[in-house]
VEXBADO-203734 format. One record per atom (N, C-alpha, C, O): residue number from 1; atom name; x, y, z. Coordinates in Angstrom, 2 decimals. Each point is the difference from the previous one (the first is absolute). Layout:
REM VEXBADO-203734
<site k="NUM" a="CA" px="X" py="Y" pz="Z"/>
...
REM end
This chain:
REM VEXBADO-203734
<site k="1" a="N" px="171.67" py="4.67" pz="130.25"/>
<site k="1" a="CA" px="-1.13" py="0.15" pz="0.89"/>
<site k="1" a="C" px="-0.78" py="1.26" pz="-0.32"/>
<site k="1" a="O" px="-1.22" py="0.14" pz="0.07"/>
<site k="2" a="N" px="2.30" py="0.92" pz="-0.52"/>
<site k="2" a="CA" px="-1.15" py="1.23" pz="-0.25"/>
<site k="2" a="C" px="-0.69" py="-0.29" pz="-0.80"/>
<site k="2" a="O" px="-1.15" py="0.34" pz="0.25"/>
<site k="3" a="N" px="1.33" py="-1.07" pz="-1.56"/>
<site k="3" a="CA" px="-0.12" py="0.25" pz="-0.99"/>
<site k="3" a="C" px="-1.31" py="-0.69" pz="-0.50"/>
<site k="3" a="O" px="-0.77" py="0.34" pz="-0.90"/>
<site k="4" a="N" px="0.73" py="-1.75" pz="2.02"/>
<site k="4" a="CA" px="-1.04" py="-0.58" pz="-0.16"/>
<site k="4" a="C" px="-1.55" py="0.87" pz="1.14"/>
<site k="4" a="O" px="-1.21" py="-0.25" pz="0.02"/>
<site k="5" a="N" px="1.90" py="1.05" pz="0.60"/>
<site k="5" a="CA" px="-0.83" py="0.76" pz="0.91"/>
<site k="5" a="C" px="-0.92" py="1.10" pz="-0.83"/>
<site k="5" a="O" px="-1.17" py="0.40" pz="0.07"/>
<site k="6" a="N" px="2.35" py="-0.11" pz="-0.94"/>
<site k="6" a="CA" px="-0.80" py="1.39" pz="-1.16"/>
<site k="6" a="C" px="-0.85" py="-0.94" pz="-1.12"/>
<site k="6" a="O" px="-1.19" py="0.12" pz="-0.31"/>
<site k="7" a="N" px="1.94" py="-0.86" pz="-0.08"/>
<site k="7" a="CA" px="-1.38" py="-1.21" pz="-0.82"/>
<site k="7" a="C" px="-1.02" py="-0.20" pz="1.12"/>
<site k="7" a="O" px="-1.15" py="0.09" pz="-0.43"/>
<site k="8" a="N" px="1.23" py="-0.35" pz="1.89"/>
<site k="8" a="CA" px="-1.55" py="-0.21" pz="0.07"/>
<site k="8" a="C" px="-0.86" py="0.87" pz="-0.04"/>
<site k="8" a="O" px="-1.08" py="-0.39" pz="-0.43"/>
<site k="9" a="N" px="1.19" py="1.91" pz="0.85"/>
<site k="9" a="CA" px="-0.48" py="1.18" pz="0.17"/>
<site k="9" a="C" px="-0.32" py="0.10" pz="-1.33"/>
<site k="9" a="O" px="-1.21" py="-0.09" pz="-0.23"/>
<site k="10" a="N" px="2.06" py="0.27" pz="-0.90"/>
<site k="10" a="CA" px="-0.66" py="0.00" pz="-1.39"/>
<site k="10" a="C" px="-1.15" py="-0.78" pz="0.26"/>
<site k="10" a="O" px="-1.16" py="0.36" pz="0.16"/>
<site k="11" a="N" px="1.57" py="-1.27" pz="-0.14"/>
<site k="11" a="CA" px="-1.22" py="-0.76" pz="-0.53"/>
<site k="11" a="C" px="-1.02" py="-0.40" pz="0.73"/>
<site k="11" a="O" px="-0.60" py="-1.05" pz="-0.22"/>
<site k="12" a="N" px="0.33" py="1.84" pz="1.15"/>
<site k="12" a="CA" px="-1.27" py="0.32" pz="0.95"/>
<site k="12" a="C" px="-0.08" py="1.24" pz="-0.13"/>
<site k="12" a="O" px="-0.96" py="0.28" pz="0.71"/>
<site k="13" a="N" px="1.37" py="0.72" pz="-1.20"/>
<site k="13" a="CA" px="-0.47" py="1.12" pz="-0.52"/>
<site k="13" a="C" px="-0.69" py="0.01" pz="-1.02"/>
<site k="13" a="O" px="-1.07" py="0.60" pz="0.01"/>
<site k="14" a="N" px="1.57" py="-1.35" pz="-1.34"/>
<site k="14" a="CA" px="-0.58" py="-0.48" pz="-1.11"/>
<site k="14" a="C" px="-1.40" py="-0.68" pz="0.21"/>
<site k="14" a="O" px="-0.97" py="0.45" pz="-0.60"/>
<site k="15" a="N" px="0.81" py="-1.78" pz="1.64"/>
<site k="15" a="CA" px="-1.22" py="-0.47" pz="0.13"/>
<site k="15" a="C" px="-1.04" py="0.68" pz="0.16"/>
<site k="15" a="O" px="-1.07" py="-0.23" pz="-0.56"/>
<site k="16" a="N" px="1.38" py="1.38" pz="1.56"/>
<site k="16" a="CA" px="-0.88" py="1.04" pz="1.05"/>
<site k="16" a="C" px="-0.48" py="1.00" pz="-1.31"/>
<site k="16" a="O" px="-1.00" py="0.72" pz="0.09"/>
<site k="17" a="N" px="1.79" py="-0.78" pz="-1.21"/>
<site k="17" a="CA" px="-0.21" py="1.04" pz="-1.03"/>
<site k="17" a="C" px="-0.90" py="-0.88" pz="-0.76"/>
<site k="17" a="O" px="-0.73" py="0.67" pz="-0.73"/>
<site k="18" a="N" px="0.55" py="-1.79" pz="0.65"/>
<site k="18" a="CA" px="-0.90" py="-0.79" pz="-0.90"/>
<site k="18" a="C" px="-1.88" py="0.20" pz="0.33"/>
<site k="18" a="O" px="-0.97" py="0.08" pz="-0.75"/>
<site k="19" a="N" px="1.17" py="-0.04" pz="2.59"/>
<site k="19" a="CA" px="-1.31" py="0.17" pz="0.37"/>
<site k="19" a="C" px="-0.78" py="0.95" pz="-0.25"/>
<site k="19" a="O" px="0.46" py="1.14" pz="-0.05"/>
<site k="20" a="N" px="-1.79" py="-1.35" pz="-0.16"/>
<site k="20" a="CA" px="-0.84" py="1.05" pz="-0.43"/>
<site k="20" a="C" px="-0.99" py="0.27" pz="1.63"/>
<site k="20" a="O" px="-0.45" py="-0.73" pz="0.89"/>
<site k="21" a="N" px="0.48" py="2.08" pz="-1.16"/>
<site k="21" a="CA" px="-0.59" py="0.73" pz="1.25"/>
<site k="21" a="C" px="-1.68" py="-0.58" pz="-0.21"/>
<site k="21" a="O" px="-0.63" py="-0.42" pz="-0.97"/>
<site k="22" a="N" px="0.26" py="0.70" pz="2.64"/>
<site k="22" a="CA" px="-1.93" py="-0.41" pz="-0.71"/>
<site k="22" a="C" px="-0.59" py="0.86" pz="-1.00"/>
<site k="22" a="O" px="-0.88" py="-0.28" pz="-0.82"/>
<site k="23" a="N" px="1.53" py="1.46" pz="1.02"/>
<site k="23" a="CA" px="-0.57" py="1.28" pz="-1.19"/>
<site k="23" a="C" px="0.20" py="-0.49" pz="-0.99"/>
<site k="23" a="O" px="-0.98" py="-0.34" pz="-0.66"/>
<site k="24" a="N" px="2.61" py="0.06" pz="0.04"/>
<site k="24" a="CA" px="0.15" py="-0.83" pz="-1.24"/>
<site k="24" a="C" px="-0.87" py="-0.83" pz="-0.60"/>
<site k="24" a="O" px="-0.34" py="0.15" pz="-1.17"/>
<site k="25" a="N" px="-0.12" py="-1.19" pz="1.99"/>
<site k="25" a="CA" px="-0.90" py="-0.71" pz="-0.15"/>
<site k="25" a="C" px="-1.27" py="0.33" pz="-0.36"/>
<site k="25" a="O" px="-0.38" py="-0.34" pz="-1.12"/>
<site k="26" a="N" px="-0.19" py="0.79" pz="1.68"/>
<site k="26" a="CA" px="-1.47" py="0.83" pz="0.38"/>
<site k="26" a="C" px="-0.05" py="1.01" pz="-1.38"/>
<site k="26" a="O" px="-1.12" py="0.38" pz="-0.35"/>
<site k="27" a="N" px="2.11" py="0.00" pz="-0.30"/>
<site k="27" a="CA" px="0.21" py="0.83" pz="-0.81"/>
<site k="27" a="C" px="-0.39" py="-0.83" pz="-1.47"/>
<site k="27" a="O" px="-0.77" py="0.38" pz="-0.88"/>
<site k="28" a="N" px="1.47" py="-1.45" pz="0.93"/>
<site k="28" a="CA" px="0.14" py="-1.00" pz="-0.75"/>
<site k="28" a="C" px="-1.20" py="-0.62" pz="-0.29"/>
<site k="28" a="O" px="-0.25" py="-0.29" pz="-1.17"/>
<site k="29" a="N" px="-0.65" py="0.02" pz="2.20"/>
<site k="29" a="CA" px="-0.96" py="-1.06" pz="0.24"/>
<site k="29" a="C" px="-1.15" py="1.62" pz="-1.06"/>
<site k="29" a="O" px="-0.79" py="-0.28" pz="-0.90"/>
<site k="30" a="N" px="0.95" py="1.21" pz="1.20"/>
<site k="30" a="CA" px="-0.74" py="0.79" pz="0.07"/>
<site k="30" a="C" px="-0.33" py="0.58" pz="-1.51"/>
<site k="30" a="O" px="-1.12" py="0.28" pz="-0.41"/>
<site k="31" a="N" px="2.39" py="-0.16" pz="-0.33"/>
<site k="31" a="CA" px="0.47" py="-0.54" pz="-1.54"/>
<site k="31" a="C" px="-0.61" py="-0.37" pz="-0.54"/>
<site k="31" a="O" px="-0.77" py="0.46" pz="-0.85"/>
<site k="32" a="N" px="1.12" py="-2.06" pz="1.51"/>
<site k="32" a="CA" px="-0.53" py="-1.15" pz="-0.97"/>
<site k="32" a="C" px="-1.72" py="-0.04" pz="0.08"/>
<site k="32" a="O" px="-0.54" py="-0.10" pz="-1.10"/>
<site k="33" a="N" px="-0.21" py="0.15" pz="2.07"/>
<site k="33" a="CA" px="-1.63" py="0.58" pz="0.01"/>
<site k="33" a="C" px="-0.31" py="0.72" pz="-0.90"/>
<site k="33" a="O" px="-0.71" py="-0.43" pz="-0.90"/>
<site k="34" a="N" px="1.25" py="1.93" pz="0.92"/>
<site k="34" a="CA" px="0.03" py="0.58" pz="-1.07"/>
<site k="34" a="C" px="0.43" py="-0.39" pz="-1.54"/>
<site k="34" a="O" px="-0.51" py="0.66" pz="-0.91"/>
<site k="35" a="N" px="1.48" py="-1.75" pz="0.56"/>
<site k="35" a="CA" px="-0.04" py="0.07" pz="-1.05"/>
<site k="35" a="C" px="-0.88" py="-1.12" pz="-0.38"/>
<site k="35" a="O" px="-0.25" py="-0.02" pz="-1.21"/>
<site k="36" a="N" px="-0.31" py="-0.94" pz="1.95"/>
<site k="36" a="CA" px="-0.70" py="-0.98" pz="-0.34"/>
<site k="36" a="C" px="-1.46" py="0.51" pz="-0.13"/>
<site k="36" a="O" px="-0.73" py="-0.70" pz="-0.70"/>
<site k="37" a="N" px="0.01" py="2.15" pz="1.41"/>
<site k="37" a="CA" px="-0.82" py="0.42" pz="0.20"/>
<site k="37" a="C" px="-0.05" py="0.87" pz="-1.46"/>
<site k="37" a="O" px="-1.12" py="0.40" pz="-0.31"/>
<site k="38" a="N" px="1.95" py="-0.17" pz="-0.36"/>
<site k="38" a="CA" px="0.34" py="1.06" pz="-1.34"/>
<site k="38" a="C" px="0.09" py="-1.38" pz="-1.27"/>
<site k="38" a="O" px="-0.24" py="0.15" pz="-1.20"/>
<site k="39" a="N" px="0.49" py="-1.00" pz="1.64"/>
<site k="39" a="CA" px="0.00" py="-1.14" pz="-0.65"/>
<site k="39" a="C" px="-1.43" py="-0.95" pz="-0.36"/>
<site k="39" a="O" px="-0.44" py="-0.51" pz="-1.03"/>
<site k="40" a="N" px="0.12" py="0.56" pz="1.99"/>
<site k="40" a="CA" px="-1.74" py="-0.32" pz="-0.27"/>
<site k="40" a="C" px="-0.56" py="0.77" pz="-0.22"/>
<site k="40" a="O" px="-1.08" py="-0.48" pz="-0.35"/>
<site k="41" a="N" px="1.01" py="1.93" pz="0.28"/>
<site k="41" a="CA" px="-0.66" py="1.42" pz="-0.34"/>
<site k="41" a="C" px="0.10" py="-0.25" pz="-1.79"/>
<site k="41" a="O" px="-0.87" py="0.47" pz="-0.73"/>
<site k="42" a="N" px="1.82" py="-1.12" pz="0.29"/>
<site k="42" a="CA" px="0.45" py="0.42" pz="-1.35"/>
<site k="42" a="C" px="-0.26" py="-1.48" pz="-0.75"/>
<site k="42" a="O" px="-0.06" py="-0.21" pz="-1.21"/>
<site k="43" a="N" px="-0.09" py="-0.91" pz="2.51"/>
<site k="43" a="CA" px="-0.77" py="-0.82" pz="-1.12"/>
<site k="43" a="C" px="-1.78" py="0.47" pz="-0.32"/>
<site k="43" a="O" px="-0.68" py="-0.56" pz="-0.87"/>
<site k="44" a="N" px="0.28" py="1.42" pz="1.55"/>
<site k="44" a="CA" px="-1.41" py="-0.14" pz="0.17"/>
<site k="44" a="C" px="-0.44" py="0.21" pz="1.30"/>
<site k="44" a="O" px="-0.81" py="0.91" pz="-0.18"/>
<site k="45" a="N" px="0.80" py="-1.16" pz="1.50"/>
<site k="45" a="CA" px="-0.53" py="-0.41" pz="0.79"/>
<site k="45" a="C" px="-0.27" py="1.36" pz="1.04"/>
<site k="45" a="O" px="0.92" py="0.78" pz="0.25"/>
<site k="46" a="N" px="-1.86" py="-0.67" pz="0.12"/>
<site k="46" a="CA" px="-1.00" py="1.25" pz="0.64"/>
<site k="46" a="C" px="0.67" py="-0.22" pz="1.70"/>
<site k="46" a="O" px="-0.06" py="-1.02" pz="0.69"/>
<site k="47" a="N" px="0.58" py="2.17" pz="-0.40"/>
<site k="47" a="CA" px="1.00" py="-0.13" pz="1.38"/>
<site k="47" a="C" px="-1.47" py="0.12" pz="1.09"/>
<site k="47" a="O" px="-0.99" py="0.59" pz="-0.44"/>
<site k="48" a="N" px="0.97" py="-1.17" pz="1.75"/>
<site k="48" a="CA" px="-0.73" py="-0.43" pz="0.51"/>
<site k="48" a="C" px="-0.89" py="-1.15" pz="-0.24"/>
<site k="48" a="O" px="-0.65" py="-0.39" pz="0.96"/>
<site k="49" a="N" px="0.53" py="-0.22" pz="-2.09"/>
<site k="49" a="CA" px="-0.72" py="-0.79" pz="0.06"/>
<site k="49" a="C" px="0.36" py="-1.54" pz="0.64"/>
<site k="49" a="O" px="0.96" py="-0.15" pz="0.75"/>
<site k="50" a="N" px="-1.65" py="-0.72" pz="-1.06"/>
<site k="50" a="CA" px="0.71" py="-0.99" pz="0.57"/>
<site k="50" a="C" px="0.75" py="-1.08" pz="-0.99"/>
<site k="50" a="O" px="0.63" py="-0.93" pz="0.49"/>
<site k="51" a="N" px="-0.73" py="1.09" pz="-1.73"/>
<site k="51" a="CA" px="0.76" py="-0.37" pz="-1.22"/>
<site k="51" a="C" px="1.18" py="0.67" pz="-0.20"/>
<site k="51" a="O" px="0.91" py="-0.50" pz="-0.65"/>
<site k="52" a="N" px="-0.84" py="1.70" pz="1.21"/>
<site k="52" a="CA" px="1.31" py="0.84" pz="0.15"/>
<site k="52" a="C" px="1.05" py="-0.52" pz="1.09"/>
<site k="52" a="O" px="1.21" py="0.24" pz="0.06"/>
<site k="53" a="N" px="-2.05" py="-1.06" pz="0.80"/>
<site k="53" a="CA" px="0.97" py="-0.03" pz="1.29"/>
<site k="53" a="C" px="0.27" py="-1.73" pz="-0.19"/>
<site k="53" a="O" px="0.85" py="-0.56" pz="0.69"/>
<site k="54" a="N" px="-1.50" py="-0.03" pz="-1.47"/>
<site k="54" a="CA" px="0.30" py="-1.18" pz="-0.92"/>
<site k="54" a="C" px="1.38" py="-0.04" pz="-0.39"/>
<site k="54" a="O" px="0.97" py="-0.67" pz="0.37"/>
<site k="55" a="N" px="-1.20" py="1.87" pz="-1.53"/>
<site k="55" a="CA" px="1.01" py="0.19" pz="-0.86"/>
<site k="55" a="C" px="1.40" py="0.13" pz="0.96"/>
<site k="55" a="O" px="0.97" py="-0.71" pz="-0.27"/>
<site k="56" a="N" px="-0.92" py="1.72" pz="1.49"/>
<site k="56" a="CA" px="1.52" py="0.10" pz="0.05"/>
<site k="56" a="C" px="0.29" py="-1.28" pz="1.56"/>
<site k="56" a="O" px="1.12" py="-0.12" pz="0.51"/>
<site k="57" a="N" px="-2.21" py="-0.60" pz="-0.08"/>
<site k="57" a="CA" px="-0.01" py="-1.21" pz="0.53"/>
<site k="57" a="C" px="1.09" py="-0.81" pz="-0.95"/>
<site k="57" a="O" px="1.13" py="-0.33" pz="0.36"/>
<site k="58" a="N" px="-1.68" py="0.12" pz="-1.55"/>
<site k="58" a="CA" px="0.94" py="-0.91" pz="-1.31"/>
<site k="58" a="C" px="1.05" py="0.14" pz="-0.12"/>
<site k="58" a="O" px="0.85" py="-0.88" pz="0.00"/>
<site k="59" a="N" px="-0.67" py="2.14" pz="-0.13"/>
<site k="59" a="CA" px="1.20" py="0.79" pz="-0.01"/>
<site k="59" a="C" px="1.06" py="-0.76" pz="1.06"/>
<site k="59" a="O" px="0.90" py="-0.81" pz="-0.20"/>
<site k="60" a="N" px="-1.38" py="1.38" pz="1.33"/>
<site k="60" a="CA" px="0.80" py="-0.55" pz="1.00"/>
<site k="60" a="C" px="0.46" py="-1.48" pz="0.26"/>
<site k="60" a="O" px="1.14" py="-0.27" pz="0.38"/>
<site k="61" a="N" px="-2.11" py="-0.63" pz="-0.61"/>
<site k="61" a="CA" px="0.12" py="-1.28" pz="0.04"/>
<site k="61" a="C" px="0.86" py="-0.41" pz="-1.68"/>
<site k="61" a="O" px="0.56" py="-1.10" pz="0.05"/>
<site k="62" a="N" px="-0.47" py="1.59" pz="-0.95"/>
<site k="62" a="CA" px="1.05" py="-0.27" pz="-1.00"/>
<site k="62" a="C" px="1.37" py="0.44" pz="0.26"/>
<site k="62" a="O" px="0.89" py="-0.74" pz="-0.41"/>
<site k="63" a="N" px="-0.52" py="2.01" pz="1.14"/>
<site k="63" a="CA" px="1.15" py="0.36" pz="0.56"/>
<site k="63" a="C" px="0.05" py="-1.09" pz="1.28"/>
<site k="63" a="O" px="0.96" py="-0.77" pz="-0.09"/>
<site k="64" a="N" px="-1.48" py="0.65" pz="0.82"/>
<site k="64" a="CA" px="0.69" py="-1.26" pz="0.85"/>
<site k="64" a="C" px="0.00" py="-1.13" pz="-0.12"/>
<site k="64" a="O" px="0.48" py="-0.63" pz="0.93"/>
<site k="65" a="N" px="-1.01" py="-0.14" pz="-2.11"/>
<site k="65" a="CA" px="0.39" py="-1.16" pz="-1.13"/>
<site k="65" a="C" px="1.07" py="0.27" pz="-0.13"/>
<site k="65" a="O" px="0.78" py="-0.52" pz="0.81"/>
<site k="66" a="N" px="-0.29" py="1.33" pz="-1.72"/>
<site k="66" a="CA" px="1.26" py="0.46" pz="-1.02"/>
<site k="66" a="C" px="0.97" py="0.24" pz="1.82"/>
<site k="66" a="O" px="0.89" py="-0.82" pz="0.22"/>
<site k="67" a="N" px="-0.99" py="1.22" pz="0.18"/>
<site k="67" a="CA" px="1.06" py="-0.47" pz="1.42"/>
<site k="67" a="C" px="0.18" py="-1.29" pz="0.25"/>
<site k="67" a="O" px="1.02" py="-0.68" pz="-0.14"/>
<site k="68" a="N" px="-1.90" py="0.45" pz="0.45"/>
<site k="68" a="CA" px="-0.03" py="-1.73" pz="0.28"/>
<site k="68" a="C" px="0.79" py="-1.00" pz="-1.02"/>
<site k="68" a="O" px="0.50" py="-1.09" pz="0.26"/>
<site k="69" a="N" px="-0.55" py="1.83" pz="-1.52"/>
<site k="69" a="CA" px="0.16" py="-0.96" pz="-0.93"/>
<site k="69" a="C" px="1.74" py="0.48" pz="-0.25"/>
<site k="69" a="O" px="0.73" py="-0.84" pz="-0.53"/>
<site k="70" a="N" px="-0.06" py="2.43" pz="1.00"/>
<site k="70" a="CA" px="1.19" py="0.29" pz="0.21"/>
<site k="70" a="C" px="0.56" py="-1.11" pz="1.36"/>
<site k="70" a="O" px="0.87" py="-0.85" pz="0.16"/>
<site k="71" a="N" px="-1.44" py="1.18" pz="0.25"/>
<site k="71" a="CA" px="0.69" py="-0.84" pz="1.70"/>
<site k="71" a="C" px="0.25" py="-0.99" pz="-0.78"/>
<site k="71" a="O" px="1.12" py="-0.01" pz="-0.53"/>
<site k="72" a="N" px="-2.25" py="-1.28" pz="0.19"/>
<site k="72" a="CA" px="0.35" py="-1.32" pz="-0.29"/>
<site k="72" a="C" px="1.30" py="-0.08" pz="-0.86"/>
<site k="72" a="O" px="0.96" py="-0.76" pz="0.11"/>
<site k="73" a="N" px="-1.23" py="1.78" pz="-1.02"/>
<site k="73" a="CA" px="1.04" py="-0.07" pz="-1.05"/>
<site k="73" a="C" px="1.95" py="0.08" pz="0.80"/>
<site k="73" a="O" px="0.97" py="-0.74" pz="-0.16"/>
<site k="74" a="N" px="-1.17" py="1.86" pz="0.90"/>
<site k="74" a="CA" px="0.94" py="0.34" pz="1.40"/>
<site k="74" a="C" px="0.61" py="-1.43" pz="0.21"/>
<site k="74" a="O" px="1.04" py="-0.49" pz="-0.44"/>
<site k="75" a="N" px="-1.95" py="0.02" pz="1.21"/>
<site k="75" a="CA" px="-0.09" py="-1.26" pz="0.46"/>
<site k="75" a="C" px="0.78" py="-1.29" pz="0.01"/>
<site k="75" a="O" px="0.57" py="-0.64" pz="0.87"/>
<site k="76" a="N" px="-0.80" py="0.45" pz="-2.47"/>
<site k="76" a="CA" px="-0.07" py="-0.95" pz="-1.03"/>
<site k="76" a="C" px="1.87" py="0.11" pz="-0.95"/>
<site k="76" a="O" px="0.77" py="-0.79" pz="-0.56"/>
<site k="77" a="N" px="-0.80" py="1.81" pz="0.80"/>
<site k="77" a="CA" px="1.73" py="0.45" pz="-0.40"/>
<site k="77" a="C" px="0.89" py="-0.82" pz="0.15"/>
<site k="77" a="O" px="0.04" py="-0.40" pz="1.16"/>
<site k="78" a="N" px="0.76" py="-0.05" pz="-1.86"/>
<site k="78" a="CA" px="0.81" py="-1.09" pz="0.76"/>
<site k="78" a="C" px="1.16" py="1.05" pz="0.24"/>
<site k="78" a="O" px="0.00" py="1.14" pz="-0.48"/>
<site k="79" a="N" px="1.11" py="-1.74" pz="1.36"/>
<site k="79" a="CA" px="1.26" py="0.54" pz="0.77"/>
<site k="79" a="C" px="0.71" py="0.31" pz="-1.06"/>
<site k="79" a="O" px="-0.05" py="-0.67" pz="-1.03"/>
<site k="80" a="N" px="0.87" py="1.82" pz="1.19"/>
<site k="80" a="CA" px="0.88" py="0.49" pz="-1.04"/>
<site k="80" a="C" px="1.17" py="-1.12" pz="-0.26"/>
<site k="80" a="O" px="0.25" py="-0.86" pz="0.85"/>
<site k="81" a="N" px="0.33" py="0.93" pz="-1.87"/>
<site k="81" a="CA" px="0.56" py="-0.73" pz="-0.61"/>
<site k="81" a="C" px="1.16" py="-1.12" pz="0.73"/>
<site k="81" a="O" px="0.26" py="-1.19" pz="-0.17"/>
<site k="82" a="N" px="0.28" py="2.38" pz="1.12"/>
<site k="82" a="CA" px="1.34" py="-0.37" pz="1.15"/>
<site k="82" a="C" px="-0.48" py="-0.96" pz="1.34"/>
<site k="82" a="O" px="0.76" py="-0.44" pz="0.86"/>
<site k="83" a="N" px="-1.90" py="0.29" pz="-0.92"/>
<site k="83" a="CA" px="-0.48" py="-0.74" pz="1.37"/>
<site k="83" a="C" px="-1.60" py="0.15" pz="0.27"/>
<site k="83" a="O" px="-0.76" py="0.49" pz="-0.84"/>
<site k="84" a="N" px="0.41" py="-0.87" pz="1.85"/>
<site k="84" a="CA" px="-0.98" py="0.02" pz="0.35"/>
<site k="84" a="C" px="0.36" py="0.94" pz="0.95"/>
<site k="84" a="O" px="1.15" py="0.42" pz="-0.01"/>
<site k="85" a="N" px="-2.17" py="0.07" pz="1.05"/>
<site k="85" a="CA" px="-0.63" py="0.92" pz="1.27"/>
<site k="85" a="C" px="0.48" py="-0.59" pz="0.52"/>
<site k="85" a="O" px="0.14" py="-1.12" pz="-0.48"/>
<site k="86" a="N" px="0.62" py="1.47" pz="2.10"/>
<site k="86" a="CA" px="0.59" py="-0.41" pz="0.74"/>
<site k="86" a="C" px="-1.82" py="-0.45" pz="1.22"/>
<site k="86" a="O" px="-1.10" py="0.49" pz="0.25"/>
<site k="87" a="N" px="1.73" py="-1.40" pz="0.02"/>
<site k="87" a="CA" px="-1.57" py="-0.99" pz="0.47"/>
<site k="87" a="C" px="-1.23" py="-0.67" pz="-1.00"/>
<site k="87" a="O" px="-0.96" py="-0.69" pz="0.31"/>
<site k="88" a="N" px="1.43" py="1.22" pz="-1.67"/>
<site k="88" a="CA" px="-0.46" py="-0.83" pz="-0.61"/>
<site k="88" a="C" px="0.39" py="-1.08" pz="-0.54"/>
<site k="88" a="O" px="1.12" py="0.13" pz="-0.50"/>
<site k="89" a="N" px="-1.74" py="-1.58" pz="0.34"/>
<site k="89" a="CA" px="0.49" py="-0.97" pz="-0.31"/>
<site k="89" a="C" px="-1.29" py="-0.72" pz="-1.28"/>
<site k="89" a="O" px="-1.11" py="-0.20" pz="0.49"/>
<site k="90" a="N" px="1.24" py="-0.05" pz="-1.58"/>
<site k="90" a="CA" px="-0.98" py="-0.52" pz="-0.72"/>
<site k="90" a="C" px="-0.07" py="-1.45" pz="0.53"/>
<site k="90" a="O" px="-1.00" py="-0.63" pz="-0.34"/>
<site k="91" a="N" px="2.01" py="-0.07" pz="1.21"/>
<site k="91" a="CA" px="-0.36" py="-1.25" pz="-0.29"/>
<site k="91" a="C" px="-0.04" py="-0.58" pz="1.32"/>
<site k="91" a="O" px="0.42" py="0.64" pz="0.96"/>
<site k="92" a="N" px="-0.89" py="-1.83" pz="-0.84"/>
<site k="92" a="CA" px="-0.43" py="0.24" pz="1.89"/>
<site k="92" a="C" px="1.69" py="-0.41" pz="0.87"/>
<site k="92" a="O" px="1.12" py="-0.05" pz="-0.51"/>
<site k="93" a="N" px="-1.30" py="-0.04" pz="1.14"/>
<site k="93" a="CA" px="1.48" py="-0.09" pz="1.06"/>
<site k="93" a="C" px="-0.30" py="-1.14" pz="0.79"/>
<site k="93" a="O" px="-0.97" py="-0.22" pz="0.71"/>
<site k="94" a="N" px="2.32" py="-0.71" pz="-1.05"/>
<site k="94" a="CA" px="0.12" py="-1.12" pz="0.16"/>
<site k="94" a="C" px="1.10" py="0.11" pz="1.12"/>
<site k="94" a="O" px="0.99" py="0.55" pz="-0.48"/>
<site k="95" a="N" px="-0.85" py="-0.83" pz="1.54"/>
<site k="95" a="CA" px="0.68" py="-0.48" pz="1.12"/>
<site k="95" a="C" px="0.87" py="-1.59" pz="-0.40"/>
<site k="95" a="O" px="-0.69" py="-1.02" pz="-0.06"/>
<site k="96" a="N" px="1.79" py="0.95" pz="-0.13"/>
<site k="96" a="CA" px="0.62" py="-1.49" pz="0.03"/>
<site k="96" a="C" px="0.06" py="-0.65" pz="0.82"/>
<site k="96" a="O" px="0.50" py="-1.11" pz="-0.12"/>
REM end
């Protein structure tokens, strides 16, 4: 009983360690502007303009393609070798 008590605490300590604070975030988000903003600077593109704000528009919408196109991939995985997901079933369920 303890023992499964100290496994859960691990491992809700661990989860709680996974989360990113809003700063984290905000930090992050704040980054990536910047490097997409240093990124269109260096193909060419004149900051303020509206071909500039084109450019890291693109930007953004190719990084959340390339997510989209991770998820599906996620997705699409089949079950490790030993079984399927517990509630998953590939094939429909037949009642006798």
């Amino acid at each position: 009983m303890k023992v499964a008590k100290t496994t859960l605490i691990l491992l809700a300590l661990l989860a709680l360690a996974a989360c990113a604070s809003p700063q984290e975030q905000a930090a992050r988000a704040a980054a990536q502007t910047e490097a997409d903003a240093a990124e269109c600077e260096r193909l060419g593109f004149t900051p303020g303009t509206e071909a500039f704000a084109s450019c890291q528009l693109k930007l953004k919408e190719i990084r959340a393609q390339e997510a989209n196109t991770q998820a599906l991939r996620r997705a699409q995985t089949p079950p490790p070798f030993w079984g399927p997901w517990p509630g998953y079933y590939p094939y429909p369920y037949r009642r006798w």
